[in-house]
C-alpha positions as CSV (number, residue, x, y, z in Angstrom):
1,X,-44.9,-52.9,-42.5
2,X,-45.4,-49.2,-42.0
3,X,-43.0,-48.1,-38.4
4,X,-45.1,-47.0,-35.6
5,X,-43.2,-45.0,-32.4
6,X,-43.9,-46.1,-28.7
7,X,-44.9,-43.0,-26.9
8,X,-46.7,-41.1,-29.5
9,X,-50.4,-40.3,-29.5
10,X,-52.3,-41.5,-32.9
11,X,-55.3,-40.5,-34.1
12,X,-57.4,-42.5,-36.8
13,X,-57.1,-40.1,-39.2
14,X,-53.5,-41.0,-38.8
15,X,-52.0,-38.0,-37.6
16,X,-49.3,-39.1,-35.0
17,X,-49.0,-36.5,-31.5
18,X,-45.4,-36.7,-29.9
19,X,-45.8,-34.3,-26.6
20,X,-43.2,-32.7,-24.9
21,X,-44.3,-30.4,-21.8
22,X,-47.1,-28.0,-22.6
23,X,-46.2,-28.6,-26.2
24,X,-47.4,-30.9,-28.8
25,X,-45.9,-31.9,-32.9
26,X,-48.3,-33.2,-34.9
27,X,-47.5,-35.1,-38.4
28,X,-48.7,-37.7,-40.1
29,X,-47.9,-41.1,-39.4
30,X,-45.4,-43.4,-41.5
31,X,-48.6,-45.7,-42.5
32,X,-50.1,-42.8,-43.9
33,X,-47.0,-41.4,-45.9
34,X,-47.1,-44.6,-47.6
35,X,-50.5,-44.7,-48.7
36,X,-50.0,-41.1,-50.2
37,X,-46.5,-42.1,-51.9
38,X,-44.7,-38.9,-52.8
39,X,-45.8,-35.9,-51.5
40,X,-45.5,-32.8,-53.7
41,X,-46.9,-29.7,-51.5
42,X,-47.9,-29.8,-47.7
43,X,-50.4,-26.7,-47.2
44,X,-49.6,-25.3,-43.6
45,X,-51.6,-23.0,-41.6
46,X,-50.6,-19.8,-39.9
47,X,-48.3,-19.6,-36.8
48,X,-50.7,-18.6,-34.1
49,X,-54.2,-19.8,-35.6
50,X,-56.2,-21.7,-33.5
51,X,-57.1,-25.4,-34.0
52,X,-59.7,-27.6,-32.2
53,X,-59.5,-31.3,-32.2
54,X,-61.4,-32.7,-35.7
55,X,-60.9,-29.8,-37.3
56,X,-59.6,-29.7,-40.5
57,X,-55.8,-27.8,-40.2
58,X,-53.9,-27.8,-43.6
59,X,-53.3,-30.5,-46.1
60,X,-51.0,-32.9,-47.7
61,X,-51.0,-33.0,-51.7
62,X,-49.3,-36.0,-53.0
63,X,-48.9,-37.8,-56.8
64,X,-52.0,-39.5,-56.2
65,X,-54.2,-38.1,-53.7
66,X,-54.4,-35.0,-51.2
67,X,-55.3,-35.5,-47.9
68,X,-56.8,-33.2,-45.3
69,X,-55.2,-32.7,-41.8
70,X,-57.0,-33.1,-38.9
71,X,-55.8,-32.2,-36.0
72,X,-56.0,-35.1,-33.1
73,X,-56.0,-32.0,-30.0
74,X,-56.8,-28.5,-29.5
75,X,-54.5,-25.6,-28.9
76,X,-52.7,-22.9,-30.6
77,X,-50.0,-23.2,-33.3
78,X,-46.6,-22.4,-32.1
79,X,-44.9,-23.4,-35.1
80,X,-45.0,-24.9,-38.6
81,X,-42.3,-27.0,-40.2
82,X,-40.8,-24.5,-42.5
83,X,-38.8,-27.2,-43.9
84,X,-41.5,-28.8,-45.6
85,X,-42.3,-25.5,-48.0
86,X,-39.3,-26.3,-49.9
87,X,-39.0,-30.2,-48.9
88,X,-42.4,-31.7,-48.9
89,X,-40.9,-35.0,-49.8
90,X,-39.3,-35.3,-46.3
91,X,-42.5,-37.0,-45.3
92,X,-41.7,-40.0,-47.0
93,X,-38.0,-40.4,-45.9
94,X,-38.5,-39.9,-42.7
95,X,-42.8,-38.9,-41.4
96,X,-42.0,-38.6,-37.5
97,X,-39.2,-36.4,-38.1
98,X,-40.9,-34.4,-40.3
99,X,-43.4,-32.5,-38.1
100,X,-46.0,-30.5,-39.8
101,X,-47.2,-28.0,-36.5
102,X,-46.2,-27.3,-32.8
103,X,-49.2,-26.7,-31.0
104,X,-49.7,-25.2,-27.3
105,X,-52.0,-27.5,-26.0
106,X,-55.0,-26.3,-24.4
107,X,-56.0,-29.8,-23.2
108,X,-53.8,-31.8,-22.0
109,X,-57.3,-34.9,-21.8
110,X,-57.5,-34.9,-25.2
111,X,-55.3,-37.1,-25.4
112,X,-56.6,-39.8,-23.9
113,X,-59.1,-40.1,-27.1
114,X,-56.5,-41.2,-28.9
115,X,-54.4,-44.4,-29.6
116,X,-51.4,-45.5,-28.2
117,X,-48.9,-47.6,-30.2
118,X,-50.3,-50.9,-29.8
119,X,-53.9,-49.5,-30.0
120,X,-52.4,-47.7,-33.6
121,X,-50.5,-50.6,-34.9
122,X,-53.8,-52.8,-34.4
123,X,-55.6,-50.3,-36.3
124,X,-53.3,-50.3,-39.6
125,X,-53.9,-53.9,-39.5
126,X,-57.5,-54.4,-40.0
């Protein structure tokens, strides 16, 4: 049973959206982590690049598979996860701790397009 967080925004692409004021980290979710299994190399993008919501953003490189990012909301990048250069494999031990960006959001409605934790967990298990 793959952990899903109360609170967070989730996206079906399985990219999880925790917000805090105009701010928004976006990783990918702990269902998602295990359906990679280790990841070797998370490709990130450039601090201050723009994204737009179902764009492609970077992408997560595992054993078996690599899986593009897409981000769930529009905004600017603030800030990657540095940590995951060296550490890709953080994903797995812990996915919402390990952040990929931190985006200035640019939309705060977005976010209603996107599931809440109920909504997520229902999804995962269809």
């Amino acid at each position: 049973m793959s952990k899903v967080i109360e609170g967070l925004f989730y996206a079906e692409s399985h990219e999880f959206v925790k917000v805090e004021g105009d701010s928004a980290f976006i990783g990918i979710t702990d269902y998602a982590q295990n359906q990679l299994g280790n990841v070797v190399y998370v490709d990130l993008p450039e601090v201050g690049d723009e994204i737009a919501a179902g764009e492609e953003f970077g992408a997560v490189e595992s054993v078996k598979a690599a899986s593009d990012l897409i981000s769930p909301i529009s905004g600017t990048i603030e800030a990657i996860n540095e940590t995951l250069e060296d550490k890709p494999e953080s994903i797995n031990k812990d996915a919402f701790a390990s952040w990929i960006i931190q985006v200035k959001l640019s939309d705060k409605s977005e976010l209603s397009n996107l599931m809440d934790a109920a909504a997520y967990t229902k999804f995962i298990e269809e």
